[in-house]
C-alpha positions as CSV (number, residue, x, y, z in Angstrom):
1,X,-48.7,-21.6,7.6
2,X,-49.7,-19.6,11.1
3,X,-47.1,-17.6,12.5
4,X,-47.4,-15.4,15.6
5,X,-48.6,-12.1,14.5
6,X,-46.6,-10.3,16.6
7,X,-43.1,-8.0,16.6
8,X,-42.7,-7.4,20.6
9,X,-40.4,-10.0,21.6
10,X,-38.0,-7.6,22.8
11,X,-40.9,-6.3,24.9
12,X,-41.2,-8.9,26.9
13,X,-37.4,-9.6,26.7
14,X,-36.7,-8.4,30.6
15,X,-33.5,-7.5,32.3
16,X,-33.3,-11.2,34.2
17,X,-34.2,-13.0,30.8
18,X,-31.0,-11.2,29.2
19,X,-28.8,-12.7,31.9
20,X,-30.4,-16.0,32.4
21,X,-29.5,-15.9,28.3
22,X,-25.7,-14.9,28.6
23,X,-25.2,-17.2,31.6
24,X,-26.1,-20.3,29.2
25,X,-23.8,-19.3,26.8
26,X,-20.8,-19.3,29.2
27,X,-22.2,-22.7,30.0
28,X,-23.8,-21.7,33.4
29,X,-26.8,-23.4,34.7
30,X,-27.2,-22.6,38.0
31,X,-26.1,-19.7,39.5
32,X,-26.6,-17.2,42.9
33,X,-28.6,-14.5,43.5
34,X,-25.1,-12.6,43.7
35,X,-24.1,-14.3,40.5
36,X,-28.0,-11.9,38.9
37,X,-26.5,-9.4,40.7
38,X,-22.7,-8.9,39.1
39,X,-24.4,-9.7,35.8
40,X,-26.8,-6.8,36.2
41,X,-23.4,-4.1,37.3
42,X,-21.5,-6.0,33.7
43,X,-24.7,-4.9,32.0
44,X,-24.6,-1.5,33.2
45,X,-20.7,-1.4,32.6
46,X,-21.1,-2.2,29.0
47,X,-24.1,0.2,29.1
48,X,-21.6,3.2,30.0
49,X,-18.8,1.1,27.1
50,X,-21.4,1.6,24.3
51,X,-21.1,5.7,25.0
52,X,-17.6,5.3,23.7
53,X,-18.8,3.5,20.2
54,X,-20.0,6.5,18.7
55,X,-23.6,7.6,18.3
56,X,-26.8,5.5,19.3
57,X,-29.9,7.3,16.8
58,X,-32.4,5.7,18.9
59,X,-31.2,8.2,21.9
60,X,-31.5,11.1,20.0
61,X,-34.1,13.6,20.9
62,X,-35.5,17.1,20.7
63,X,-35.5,20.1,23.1
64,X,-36.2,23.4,24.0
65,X,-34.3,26.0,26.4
66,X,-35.9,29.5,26.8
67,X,-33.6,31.5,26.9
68,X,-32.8,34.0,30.3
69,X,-31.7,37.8,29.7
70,X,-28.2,37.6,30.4
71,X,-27.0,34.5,31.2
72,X,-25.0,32.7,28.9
73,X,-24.7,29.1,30.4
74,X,-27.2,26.4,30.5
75,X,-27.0,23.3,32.5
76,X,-28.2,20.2,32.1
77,X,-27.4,17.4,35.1
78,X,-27.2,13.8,34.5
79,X,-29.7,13.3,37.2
80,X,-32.2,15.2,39.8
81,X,-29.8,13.8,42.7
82,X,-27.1,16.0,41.3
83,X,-29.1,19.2,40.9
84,X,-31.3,21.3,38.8
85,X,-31.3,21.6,35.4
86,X,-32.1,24.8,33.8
87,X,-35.6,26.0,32.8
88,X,-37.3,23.6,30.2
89,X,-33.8,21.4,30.4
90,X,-34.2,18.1,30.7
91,X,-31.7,15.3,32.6
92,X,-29.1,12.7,31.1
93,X,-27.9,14.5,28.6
94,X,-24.2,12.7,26.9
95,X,-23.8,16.0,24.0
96,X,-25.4,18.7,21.8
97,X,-25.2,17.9,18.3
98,X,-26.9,20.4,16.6
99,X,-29.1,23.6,17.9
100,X,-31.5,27.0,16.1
101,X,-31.9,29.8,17.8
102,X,-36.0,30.3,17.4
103,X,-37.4,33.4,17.7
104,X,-40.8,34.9,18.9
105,X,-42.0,34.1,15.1
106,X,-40.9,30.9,15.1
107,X,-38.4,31.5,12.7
108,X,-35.2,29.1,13.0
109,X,-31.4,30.8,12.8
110,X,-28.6,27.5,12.8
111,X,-25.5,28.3,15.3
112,X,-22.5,27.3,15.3
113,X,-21.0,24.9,17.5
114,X,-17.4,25.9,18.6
115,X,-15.0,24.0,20.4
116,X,-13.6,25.4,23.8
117,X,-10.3,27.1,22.0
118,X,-12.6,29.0,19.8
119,X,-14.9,30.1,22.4
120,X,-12.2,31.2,24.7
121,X,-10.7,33.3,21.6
122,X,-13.4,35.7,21.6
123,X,-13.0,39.0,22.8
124,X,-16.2,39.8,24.2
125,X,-18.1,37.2,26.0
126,X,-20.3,39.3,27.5
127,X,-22.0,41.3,24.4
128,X,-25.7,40.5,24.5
129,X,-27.7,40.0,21.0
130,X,-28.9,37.4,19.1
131,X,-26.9,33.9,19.4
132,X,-25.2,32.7,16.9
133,X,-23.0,30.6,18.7
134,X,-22.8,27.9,21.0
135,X,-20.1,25.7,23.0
136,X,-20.8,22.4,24.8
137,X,-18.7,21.1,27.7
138,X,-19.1,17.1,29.3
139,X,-18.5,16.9,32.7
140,X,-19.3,13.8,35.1
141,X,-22.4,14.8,36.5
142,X,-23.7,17.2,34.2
143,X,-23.2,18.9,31.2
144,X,-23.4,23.1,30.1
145,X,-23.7,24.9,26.6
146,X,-22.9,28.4,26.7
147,X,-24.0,31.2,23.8
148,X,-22.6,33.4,22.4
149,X,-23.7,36.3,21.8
150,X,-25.5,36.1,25.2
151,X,-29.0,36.8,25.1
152,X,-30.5,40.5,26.0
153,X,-33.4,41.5,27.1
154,X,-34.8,41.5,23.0
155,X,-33.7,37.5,23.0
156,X,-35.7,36.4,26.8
157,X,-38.4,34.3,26.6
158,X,-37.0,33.0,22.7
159,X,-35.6,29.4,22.2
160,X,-32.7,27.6,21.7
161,X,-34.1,24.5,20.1
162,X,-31.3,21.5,20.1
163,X,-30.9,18.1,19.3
164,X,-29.1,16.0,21.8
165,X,-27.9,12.5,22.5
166,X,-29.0,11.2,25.8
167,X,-27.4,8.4,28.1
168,X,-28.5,5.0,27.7
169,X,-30.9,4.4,31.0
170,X,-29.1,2.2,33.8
171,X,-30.8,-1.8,34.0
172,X,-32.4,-1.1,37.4
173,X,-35.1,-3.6,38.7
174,X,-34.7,-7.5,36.6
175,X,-38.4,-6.7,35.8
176,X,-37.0,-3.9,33.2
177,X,-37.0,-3.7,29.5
178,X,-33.0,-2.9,28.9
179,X,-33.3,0.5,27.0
180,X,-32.4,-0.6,23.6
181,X,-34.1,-1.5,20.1
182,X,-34.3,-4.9,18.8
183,X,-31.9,-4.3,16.6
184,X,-29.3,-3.9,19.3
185,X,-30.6,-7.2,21.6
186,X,-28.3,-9.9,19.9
187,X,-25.2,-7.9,20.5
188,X,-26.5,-6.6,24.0
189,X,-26.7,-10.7,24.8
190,X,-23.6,-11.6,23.3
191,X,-21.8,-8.7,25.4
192,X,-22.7,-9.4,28.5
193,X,-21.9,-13.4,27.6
194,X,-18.1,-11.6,27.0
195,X,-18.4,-9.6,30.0
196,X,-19.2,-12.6,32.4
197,X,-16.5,-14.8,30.9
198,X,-13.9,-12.4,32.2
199,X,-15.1,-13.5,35.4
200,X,-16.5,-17.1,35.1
201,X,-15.2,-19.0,31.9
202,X,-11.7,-16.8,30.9
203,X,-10.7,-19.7,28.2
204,X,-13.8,-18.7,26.2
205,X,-13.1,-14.8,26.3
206,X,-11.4,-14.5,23.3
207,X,-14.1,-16.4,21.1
208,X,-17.3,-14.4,22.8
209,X,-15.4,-11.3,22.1
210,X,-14.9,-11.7,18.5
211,X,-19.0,-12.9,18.4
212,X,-19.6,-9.7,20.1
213,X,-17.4,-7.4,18.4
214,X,-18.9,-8.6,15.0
215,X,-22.8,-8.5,16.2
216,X,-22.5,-4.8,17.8
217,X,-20.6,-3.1,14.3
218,X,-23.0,-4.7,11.9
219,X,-26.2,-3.2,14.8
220,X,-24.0,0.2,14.5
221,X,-23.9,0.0,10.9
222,X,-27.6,-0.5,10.5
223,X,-28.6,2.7,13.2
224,X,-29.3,5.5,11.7
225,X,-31.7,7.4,9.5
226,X,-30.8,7.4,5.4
227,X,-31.0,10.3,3.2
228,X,-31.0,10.5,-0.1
229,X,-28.1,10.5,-2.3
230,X,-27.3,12.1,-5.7
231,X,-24.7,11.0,-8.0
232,X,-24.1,13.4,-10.8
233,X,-21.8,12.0,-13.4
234,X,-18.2,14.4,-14.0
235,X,-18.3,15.8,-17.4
236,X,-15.4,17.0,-19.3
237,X,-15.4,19.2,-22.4
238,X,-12.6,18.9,-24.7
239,X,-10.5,22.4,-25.8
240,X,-11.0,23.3,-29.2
């Protein structure tokens, strides 16, 4: 039995593709140019939803700040239109989740992320040394992790290495991929389908909701990169 040899559909899966797909299932055959073009913003509205369903592993990624003898606060800006990020920064950035301060010798030393209450309880923000920890704020155009200790003149030129979670990329042009895995396509379809019944076929909202809601936690369930796990059985000893 032939089959096709290839694992790309989603490749080749393009942004007007995904709404010509949704439109069918509202039961919508022919539509406007204006019709592409409010699917495209409900795509890109359900885009920014997703940031609210926890984390997405496929946006995960790896960076380096070097680190500026002292200043204490890093930025990182959603976009160039909205500024400059900091040295070796990058742009897009949704949260920090983990970060090592790394040294000339490329030896790694965790910190410790704090929440804003913590941070603002220390007594001596401006005490340069060795970080050990850090604090993350989310703004709307940008985000900033400040250090603590900040870095001296011993720590310039040194690292903090991080691993962040960056924004899911707008649609843009119809000619696009959609920046998603394949794992996530069948619930990316069957949300927009719920999105443009709110507009175009209300009586079926309820029914393309509870399709979508299903396909997007079983995608969110398989995301993620396992570990292993150890089960050691309880033992008890009886007194003598």
């Amino acid at each position: 039995m032939a089959t096709s040899g290839t694992t790309t559909f989603e490749s080749n899966f393009f942004i007007d593709d995904i709404i010509t797909e949704a439109y069918e299932r509202i039961g919508r055959f022919d539509y406007s140019g204006n019709d592409i073009k409010t699917a495209r913003r409900s795509l890109n509205i359900m885009f920014q939803e997703w940031g609210n369903r926890g984390l997405h592993f496929w946006e995960v990624k790896n960076n380096s700040i070097t680190l500026v003898n002292g200043q204490s606060e890093y930025t990182m800006f959603r976009s160039t239109a909205d500024g400059t990020s900091d040295a070796t920064a990058v742009y897009g950035v949704d949260d920090i989740l983990e970060a090592v301060y790394r040294n000339s010798d490329n030896v790694d030393f965790s910190l410790t992320k704090i929440n804003r209450s913590n941070y603002q309880g220390l007594s001596s923000k401006t005490d340069t040394g060795t970080p050990t920890q850090y604090f993350v704020q989310r703004f709307i155009d940008k985000i900033t992790i400040t250090l603590y200790l900040t870095p001296g003149s011993t720590e310039a030129g040194n690292f903090i290495n991080y691993y962040y979670v960056s924004r899911i990329q707008d649609a843009g042009a119809y000619s696009n991929n959609a920046d998603v895995p394949y794992r996530f396509v069948p619930c990316m379809v069957s949300g927009l389908a719920y999105y443009l019944s709110q507009k175009f076929s209300p009586q079926r909202t309820q029914e393309l909701k509870l399709l979508y809601e299903d396909e997007i936690q079983r995608a969110l369930e398989e995301d993620g990169s396992s570990s292993s796990t150890f089960i050691t059985p309880r033992t008890y000893y009886e007194g003598l």
